[in-house]
DRENBA-148169 format. One line per 4 residues: number of its first residue (from 1); their letters; for each residue x, y, z of N, C-alpha, C. Coordinates in steps of 0.05 Angstrom, whole numbers, padded with zeros to 5 digits, always signed. Example, Ala and Ser with C-alpha at 12.3 -4.5 7.8 and 13.67 -1.06 7.14 Angstrom:
<rs>
1 = as = +00264/-00114/+00156/+00246/-00090/+00156/+00264/-00066/+00156 | +00257/-00045/+00142/+00273/-00021/+00143/+00258/+00001/+00157
</rs>
This chain:
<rs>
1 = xxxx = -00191/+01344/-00198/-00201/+01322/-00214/-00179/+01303/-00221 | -00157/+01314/-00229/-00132/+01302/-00242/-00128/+01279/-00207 | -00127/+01283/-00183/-00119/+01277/-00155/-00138/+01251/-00161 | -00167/+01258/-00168/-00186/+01237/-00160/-00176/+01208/-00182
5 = xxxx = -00181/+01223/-00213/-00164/+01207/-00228/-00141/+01180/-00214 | -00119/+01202/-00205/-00101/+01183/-00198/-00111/+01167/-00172 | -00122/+01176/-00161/-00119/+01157/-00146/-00132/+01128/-00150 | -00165/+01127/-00167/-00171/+01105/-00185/-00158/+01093/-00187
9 = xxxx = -00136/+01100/-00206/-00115/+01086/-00222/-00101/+01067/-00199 | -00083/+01081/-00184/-00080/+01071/-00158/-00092/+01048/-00148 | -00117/+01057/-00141/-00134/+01035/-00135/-00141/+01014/-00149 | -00135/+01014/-00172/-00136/+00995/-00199/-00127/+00969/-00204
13 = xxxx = -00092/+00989/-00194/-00071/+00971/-00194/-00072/+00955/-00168 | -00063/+00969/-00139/-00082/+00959/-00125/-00047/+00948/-00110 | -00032/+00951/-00120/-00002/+00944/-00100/+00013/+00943/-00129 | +00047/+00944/-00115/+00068/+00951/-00131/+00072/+00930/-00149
17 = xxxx = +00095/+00938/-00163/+00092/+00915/-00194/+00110/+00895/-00187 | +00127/+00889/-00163/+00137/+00872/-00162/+00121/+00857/-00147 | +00100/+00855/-00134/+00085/+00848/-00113/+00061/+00828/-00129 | +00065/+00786/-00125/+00048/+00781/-00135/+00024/+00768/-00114
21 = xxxx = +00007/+00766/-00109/-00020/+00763/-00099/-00029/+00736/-00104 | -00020/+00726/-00086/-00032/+00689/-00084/-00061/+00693/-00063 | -00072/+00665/-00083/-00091/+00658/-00068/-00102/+00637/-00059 | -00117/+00625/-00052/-00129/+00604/-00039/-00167/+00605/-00039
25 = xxxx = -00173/+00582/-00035/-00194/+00567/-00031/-00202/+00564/+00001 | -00219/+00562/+00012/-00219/+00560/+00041/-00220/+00536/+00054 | -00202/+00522/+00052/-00201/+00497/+00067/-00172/+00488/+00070 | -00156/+00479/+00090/-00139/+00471/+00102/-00114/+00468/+00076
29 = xxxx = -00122/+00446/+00061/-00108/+00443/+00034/-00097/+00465/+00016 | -00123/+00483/+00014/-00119/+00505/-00001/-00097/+00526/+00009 | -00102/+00529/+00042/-00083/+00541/+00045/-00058/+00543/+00050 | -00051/+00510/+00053/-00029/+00504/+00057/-00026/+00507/+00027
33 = xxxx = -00031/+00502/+00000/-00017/+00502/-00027/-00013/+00536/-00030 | -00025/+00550/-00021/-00033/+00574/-00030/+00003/+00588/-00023 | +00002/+00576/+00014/+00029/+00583/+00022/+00057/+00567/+00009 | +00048/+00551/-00003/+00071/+00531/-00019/+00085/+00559/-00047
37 = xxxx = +00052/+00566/-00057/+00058/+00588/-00079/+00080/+00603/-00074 | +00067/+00623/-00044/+00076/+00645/-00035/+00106/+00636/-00031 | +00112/+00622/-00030/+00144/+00622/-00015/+00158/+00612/-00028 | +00145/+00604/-00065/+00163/+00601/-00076/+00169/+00629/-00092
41 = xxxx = +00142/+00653/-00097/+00142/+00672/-00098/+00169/+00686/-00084 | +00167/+00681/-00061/+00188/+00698/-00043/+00224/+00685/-00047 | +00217/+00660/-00060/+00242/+00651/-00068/+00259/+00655/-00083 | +00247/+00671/-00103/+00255/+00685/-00132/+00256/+00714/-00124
45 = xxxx = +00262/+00728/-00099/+00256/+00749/-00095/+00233/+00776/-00093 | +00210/+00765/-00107/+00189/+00774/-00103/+00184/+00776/-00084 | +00159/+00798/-00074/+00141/+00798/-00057/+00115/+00792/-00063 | +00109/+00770/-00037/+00074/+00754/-00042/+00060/+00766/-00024
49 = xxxx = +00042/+00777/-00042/+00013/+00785/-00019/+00000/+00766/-00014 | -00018/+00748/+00008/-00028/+00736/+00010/-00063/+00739/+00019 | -00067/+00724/-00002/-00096/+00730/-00006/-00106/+00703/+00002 | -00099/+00690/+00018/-00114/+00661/+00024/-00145/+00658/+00040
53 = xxxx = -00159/+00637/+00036/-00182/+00630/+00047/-00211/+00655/+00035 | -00199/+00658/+00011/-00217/+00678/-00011/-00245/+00661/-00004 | -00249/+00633/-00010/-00273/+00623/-00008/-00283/+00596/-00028 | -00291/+00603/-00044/-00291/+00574/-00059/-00282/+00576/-00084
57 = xxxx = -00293/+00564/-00102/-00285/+00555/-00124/-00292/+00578/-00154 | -00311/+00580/-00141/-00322/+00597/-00163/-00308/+00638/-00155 | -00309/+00625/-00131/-00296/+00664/-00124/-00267/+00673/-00137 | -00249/+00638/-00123/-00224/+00645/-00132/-00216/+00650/-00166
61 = xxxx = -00236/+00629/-00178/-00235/+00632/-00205/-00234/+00664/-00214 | -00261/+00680/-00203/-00271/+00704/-00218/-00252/+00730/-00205 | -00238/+00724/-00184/-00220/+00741/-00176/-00191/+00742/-00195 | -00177/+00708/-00201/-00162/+00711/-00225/-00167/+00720/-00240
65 = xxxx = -00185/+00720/-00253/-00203/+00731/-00280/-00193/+00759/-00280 | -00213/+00772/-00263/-00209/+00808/-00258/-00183/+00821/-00252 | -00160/+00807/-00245/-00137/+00811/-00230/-00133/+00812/-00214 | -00144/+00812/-00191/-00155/+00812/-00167/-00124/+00801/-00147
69 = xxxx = -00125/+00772/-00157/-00102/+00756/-00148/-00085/+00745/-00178 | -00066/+00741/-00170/-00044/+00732/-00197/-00044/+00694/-00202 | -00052/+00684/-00182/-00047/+00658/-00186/-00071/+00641/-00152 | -00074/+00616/-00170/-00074/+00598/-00142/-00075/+00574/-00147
73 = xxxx = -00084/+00548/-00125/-00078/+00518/-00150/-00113/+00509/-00145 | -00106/+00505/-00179/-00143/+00488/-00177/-00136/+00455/-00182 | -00160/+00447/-00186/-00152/+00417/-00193/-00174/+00411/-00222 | -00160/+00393/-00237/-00165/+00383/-00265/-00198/+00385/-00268
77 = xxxx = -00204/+00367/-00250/-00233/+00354/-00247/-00247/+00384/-00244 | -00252/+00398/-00226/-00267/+00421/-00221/-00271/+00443/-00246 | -00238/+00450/-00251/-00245/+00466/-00272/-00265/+00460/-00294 | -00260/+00426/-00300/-00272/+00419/-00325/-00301/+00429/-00326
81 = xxxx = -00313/+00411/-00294/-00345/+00406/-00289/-00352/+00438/-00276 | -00347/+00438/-00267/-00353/+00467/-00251/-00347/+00502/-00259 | -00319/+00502/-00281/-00317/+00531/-00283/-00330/+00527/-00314 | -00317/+00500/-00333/-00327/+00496/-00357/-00346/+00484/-00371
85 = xxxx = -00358/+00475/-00346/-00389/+00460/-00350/-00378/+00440/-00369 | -00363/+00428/-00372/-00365/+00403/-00393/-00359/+00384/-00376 | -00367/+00349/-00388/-00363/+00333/-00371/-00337/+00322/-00381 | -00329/+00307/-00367/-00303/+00291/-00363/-00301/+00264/-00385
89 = xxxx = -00317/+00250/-00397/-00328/+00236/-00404/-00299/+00212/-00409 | -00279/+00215/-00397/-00260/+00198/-00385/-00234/+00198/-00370 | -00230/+00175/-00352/-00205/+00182/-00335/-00182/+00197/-00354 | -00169/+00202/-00371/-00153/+00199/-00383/-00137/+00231/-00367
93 = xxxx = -00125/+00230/-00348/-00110/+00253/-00335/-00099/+00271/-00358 | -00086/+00263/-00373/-00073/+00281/-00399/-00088/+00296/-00410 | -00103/+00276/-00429/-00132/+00295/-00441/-00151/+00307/-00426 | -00144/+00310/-00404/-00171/+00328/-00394/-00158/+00349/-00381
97 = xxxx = -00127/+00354/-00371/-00107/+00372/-00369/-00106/+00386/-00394 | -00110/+00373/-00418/-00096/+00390/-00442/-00124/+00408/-00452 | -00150/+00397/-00443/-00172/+00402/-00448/-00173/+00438/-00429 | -00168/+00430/-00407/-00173/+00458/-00386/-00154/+00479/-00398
101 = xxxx = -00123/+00468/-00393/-00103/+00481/-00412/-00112/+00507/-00425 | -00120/+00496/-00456/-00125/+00502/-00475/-00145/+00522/-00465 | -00177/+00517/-00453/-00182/+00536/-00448/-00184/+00556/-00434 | -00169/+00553/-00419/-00162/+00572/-00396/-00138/+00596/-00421
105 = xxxx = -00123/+00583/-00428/-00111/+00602/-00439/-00119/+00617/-00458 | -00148/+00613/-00473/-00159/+00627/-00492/-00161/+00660/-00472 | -00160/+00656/-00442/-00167/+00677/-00425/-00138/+00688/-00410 | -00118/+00679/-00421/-00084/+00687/-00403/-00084/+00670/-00387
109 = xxxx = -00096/+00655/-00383/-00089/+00641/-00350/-00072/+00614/-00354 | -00056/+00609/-00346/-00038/+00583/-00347/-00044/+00565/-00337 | -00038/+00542/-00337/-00039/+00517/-00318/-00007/+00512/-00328 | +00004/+00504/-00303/+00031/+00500/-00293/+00027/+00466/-00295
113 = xxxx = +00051/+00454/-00287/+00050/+00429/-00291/+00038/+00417/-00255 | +00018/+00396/-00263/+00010/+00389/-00236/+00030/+00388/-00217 | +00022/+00385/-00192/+00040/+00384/-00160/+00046/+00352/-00163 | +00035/+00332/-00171/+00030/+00304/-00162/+00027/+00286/-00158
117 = xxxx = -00005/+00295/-00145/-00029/+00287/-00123/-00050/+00288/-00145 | -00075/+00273/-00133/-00098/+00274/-00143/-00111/+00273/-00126 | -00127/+00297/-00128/-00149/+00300/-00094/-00175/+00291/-00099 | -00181/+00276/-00110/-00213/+00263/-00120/-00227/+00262/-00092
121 = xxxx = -00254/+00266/-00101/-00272/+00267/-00077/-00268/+00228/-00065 | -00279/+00228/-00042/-00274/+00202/-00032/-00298/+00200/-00012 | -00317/+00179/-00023/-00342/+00168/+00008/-00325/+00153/+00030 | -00325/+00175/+00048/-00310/+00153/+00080/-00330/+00142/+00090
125 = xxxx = -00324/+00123/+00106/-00337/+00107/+00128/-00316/+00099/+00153 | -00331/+00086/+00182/-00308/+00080/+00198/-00299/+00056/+00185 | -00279/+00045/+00198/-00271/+00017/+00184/-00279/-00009/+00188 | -00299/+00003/+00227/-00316/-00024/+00224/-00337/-00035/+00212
129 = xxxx = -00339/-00022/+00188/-00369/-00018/+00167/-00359/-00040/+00149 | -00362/-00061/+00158/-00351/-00090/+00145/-00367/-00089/+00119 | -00379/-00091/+00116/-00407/-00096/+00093/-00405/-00076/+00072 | -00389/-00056/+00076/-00384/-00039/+00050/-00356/-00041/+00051
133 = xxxx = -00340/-00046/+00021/-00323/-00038/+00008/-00318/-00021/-00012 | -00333/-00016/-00032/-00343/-00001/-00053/-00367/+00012/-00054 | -00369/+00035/-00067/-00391/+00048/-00069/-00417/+00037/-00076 | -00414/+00006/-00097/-00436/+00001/-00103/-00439/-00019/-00081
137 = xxxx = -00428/-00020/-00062/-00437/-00039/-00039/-00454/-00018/-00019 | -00449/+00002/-00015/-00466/+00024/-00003/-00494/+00029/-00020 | -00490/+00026/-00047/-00516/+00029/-00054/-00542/+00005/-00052 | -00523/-00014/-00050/-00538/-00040/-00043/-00556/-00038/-00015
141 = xxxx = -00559/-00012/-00002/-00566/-00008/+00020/-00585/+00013/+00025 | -00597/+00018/+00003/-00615/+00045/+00002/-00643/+00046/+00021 | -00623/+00075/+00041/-00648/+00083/+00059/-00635/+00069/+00078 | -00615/+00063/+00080/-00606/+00052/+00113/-00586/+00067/+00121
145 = xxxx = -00562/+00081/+00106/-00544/+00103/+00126/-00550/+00130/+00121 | -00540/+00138/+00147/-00537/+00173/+00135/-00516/+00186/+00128 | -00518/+00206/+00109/-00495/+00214/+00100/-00494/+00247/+00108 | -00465/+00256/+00118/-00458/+00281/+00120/-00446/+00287/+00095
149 = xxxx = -00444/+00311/+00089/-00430/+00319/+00056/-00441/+00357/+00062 | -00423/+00358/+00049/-00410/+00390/+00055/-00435/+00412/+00033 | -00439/+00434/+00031/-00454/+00438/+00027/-00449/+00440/-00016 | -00424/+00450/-00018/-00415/+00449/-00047/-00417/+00417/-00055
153 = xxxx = -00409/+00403/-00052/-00409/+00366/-00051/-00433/+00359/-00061 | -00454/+00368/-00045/-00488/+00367/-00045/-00496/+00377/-00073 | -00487/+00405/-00073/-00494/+00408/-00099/-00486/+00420/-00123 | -00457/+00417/-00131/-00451/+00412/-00146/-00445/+00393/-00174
157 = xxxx = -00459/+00396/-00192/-00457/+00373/-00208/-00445/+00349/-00221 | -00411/+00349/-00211/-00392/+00336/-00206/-00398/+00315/-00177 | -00406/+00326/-00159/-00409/+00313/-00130/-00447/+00293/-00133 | -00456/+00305/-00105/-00471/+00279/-00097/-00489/+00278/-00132
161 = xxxx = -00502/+00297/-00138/-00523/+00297/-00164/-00517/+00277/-00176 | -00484/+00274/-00188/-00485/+00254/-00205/-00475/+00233/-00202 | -00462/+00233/-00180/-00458/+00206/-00160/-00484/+00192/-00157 | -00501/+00205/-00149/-00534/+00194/-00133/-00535/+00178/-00167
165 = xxxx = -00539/+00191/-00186/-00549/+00178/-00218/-00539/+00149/-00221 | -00502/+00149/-00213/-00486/+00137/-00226/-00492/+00113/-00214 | -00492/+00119/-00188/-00494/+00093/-00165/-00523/+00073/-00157 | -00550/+00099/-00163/-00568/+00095/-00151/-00571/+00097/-00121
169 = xxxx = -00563/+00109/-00109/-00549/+00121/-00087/-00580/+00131/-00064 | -00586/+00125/-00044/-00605/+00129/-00028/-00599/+00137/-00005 | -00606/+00149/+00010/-00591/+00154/+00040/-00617/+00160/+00050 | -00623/+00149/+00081/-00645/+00159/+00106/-00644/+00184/+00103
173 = xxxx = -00614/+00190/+00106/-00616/+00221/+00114/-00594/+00238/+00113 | -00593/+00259/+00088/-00564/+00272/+00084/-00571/+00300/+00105 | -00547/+00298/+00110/-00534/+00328/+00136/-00525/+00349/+00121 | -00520/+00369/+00121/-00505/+00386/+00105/-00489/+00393/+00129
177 = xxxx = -00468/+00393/+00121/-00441/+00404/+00150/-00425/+00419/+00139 | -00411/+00439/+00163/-00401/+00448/+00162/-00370/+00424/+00162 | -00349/+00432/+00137/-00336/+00421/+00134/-00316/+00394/+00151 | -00311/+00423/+00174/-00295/+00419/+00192/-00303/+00398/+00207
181 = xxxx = -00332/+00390/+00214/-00345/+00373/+00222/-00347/+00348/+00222 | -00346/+00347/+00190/-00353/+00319/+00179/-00333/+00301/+00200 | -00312/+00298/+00202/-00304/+00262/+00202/-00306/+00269/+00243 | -00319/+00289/+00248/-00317/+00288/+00284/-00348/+00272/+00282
185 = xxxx = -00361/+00284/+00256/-00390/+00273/+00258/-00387/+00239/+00258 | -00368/+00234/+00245/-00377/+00202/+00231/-00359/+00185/+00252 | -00343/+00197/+00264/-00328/+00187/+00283/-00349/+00180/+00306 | -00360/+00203/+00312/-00381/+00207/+00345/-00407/+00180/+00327
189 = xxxx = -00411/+00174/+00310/-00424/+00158/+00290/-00455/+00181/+00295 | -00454/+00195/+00294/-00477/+00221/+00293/-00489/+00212/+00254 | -00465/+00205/+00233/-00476/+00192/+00213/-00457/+00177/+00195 | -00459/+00149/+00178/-00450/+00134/+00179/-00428/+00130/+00159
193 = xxxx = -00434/+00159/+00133/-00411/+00163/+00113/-00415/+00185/+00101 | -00391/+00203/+00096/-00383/+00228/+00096/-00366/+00223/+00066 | -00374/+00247/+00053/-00362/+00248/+00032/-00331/+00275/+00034 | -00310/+00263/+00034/-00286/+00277/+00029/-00275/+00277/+00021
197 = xxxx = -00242/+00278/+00015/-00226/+00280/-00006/-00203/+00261/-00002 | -00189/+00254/-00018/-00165/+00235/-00023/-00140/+00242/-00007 | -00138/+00269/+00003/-00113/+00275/+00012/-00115/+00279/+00054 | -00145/+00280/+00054/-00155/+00289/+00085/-00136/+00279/+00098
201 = xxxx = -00117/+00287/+00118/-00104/+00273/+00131/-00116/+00261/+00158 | -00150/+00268/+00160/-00155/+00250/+00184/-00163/+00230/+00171 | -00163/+00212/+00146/-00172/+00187/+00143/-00153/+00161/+00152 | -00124/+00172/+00140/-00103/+00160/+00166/-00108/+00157/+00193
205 = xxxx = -00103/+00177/+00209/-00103/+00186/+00231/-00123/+00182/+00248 | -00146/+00183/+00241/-00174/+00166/+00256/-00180/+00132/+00240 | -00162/+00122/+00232/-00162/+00096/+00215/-00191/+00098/+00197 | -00199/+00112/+00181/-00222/+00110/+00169/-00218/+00092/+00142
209 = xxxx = -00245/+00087/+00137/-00231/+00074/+00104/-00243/+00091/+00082 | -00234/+00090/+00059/-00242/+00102/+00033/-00261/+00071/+00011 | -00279/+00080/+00009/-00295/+00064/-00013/-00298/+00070/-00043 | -00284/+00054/-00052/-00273/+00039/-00080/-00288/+00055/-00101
213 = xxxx = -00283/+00070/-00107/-00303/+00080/-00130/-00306/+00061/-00159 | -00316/+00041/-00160/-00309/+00024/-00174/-00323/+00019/-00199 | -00348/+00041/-00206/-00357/+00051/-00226/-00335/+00071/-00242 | -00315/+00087/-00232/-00305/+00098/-00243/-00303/+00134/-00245
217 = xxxx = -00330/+00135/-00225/-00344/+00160/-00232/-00331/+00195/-00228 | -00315/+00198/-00209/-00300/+00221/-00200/-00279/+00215/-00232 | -00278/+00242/-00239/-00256/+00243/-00255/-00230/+00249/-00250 | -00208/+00252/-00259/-00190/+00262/-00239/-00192/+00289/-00232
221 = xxxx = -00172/+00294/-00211/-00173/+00327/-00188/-00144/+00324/-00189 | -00127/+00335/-00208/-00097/+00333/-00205/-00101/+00365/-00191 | -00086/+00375/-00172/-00072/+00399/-00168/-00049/+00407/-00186 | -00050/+00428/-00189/-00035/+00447/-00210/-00055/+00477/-00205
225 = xxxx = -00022/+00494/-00202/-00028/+00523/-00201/-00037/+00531/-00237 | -00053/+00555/-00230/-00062/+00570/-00251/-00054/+00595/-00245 | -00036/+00607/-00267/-00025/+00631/-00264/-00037/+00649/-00284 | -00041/+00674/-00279/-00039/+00700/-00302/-00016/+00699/-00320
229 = xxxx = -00018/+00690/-00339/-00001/+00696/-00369/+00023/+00714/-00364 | +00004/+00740/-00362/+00020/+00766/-00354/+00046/+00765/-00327 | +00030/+00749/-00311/+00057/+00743/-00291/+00076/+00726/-00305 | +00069/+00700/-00305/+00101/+00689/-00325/+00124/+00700/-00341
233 = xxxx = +00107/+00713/-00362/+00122/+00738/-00387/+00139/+00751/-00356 | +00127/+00766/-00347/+00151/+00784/-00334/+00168/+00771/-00313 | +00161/+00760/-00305/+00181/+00745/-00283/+00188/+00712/-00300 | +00209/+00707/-00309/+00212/+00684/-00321/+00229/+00657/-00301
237 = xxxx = +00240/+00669/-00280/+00243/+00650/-00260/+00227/+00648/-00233 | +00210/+00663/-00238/+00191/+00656/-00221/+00162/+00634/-00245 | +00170/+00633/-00267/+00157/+00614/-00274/+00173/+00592/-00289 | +00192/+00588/-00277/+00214/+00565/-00276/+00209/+00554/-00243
241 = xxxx = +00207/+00578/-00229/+00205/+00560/-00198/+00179/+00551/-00197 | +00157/+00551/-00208/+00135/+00549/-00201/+00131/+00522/-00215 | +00148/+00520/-00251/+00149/+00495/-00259/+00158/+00474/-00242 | +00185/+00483/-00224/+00187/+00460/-00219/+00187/+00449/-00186
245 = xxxx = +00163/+00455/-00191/+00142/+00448/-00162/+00126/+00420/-00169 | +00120/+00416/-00203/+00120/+00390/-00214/+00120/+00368/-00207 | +00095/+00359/-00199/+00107/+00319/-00191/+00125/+00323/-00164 | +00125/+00339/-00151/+00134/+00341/-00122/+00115/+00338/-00105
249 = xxxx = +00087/+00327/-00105/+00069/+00328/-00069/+00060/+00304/-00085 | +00063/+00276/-00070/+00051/+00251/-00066/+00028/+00259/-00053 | +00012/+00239/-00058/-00022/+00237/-00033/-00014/+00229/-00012 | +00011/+00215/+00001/+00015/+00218/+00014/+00023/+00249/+00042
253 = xxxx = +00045/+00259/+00018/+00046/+00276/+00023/+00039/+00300/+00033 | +00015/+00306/+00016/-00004/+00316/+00029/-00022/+00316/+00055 | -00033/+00298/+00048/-00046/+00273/+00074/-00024/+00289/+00092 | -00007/+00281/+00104/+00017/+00296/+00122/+00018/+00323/+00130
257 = xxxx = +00011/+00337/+00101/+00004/+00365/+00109/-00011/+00376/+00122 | -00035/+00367/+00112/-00056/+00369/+00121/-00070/+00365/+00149 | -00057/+00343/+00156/-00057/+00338/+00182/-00047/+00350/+00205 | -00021/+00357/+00196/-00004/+00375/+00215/-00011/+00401/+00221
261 = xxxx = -00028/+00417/+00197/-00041/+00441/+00197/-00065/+00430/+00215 | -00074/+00408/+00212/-00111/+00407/+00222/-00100/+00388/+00253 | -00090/+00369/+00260/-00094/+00353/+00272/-00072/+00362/+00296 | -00050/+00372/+00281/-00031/+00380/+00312/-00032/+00412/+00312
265 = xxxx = -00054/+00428/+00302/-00056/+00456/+00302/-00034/+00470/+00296 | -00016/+00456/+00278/+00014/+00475/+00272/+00008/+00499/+00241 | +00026/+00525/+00253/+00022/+00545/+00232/+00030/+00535/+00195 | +00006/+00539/+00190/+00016/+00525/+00151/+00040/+00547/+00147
269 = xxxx = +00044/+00563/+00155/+00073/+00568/+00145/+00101/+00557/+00147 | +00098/+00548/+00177/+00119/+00536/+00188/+00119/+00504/+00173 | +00094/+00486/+00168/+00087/+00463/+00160/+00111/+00462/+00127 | +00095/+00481/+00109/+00108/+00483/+00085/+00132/+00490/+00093
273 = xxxx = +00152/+00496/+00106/+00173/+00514/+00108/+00188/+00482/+00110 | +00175/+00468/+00134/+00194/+00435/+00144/+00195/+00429/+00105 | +00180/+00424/+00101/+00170/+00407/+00083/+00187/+00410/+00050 | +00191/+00439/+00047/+00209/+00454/+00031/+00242/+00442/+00036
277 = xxxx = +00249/+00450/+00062/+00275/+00448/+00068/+00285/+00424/+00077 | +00265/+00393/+00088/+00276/+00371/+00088/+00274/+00362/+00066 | +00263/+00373/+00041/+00272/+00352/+00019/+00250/+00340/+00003 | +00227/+00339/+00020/+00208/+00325/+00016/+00193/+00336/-00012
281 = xxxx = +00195/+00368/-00011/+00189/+00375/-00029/+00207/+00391/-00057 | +00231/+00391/-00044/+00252/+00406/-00063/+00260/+00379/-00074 | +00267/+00359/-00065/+00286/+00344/-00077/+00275/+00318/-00086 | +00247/+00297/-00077/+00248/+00276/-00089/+00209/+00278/-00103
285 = xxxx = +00209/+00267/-00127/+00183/+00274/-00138/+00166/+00251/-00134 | +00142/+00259/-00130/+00111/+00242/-00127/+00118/+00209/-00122 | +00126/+00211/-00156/+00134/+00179/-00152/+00157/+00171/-00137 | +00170/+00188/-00120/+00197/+00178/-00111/+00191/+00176/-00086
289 = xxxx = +00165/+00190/-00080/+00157/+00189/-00046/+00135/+00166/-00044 | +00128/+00147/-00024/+00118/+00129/-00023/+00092/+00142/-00015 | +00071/+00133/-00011/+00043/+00147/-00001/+00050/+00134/+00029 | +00059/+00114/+00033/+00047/+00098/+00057/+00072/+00070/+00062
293 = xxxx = +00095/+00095/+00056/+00128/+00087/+00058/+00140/+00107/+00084 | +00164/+00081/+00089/+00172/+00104/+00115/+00175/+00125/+00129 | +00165/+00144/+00106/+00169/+00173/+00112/+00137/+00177/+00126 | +00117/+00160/+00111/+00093/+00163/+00124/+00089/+00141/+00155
297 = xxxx = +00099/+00122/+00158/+00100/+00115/+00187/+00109/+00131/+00207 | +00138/+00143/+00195/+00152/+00162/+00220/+00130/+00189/+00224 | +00121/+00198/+00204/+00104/+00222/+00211/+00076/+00209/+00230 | +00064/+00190/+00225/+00039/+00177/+00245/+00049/+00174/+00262
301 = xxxx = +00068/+00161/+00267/+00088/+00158/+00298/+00087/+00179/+00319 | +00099/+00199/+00297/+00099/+00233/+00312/+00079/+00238/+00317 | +00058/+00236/+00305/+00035/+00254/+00308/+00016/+00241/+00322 | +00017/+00225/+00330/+00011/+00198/+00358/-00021/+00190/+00343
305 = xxxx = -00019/+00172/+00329/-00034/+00161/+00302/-00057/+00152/+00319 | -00047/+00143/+00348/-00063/+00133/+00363/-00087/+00154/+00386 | -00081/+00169/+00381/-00086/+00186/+00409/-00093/+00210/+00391 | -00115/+00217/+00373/-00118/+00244/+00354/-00130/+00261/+00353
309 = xxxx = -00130/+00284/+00358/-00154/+00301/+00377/-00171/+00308/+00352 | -00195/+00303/+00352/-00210/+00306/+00333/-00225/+00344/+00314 | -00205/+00357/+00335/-00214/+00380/+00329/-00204/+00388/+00295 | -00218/+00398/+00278/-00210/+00396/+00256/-00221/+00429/+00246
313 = xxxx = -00200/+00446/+00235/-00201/+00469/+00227/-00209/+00469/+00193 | -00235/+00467/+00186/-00256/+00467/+00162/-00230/+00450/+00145 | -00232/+00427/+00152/-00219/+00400/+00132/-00241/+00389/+00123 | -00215/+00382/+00095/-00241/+00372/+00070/-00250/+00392/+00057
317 = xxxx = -00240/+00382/+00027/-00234/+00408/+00007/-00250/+00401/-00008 | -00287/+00412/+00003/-00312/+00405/-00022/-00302/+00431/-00035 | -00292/+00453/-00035/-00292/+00477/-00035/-00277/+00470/-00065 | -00261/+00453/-00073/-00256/+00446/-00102/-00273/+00462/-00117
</rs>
């Protein structure tokens, strides 16, 4: 009995005490941040289990919760509407960081200082869609395009529900897609605007445009890891390295990442590893990196901006 006992326990803990357990969200973004964690985990000497592509939003949440995993990065906006059911009821990035904060920690869980970036959802279109610039120019159009949108997007109460309210929003005909899909869909023009995110690196890369949210309505989506309490307390430079990951990933930035993981099929380990060791992310912060400054020409250059194979590995992070 005493054997079966232990081994429970065993199973409880579930790996050694120096050993912390990152995780991720299932989409391109996620896993590249997830591996950003891990390797700063491994930088401080730790060992990172990697738990990436767990699933969505609500999984990764209830797995931190249980202990499951020690950390992963959410964004501002989601936690608010989605883990805390309250609404946003203004841009104000601070107050709605200090708002999640607060209650997340009533439960151990930290919020670290954001990466940034702000990954707000974004309505694409191609760019020869002259006639729309803004969202309420799309709505001016009800019952004439179709829209692809991911299946969390659809219905989540942050995404289309209260978009459709805000805007008056009509569509012939919404798709539910599989993520990966969307911008090969709107590209092949199969349908005419796709709802995605701020950082997709095919909106560059296939020249797409982003429409103006000009009601106001997405709240912000800053990225910032959420850690277990309990991890910080014991490892205190591993929550000094993790601080100061801080205001290091521009939307540009990202955008870059993302791309290189989805668009030139390169391993997200190796991606974060460039990205760590040229500088981009150790040495100059958010505001020091341009979105759509030299560093972002030379990367479209490389990545032949012109010529982009549309295959896309589940990009576009409705999974927020």
């Amino acid at each position: 009995m005493r054997w079966v006992v232990a081994l429970v326990l065993v199973a409880a803990c579930g790996r050694g005490a120096d050993v912390i357990v990152v995780g991720s969200k299932n989409f391109t973004e996620q896993r590249i941040l997830g591996e950003l964690l891990a390797q700063t985990v491994e930088s401080v000497g730790l060992r990172a289990e990697r738990k990436l592509d767990l699933g969505g939003t609500f999984v990764c949440d209830a797995a931190i919760r249980a202990g499951q995993i020690d950390m992963y990065v959410e964004y501002t906006g989601t936690a608010l509407a989605a883990i805390l059911k309250e609404q946003a009821g203004s841009s104000d990035r601070k107050a709605l960081l200090e708002r999640v904060r607060a209650a997340y920690a009533e439960d151990g869980l930290l919020w670290m200082a954001p990466l940034g970036f702000d990954n707000t959802f974004a309505l694409v279109v191609r760019r020869d869609a002259e006639e729309v610039r803004t969202i309420s120019d799309l709505a001016a159009h009800p019952g004439e395009w179709r829209a692809g949108f991911g299946y969390e997007f659809k219905e989540r109460a942050d995404g289309y529900p209260g978009l459709a309210r805000a805007y008056g929003l009509e569509f012939a005909e919404i798709r539910i897609m599989d993520l990966g899909l969307l911008y090969r869909a709107l590209v092949e023009q199969k349908v005419d605007v796709v709802a995605g995110n701020a950082t997709d690196g095919q909106i560059e890369s296939l020249k797409l445009k982003v429409l103006v949210d000009d009601r106001g309505y997405f709240p912000p989506y800053e990225a910032a890891p959420v850690v277990r309490g309990v991890v910080l307390e014991r490892y205190p430079k591993l929550a000094a390295a993790l601080g100061g990951l801080g205001g290091r990933i521009s939307v540009g930035v990202m955008r870059r990442m993302n791309y290189e993981v989805d668009g030139e099929h390169r391993d997200q380990a190796a991606v974060v590893r460039d990205f760590r060791t040229r500088g981009v992310l150790a040495g100059a912060t958010a505001a020091q990196v341009s979105d759509v400054g030299d560093l972002n020409e030379c990367w479209l250059v490389r990545a032949g901006a012109d010529n982009v194979p549309l295959r896309s590995a589940r990009s576009g992070g409705f999974g927020r």
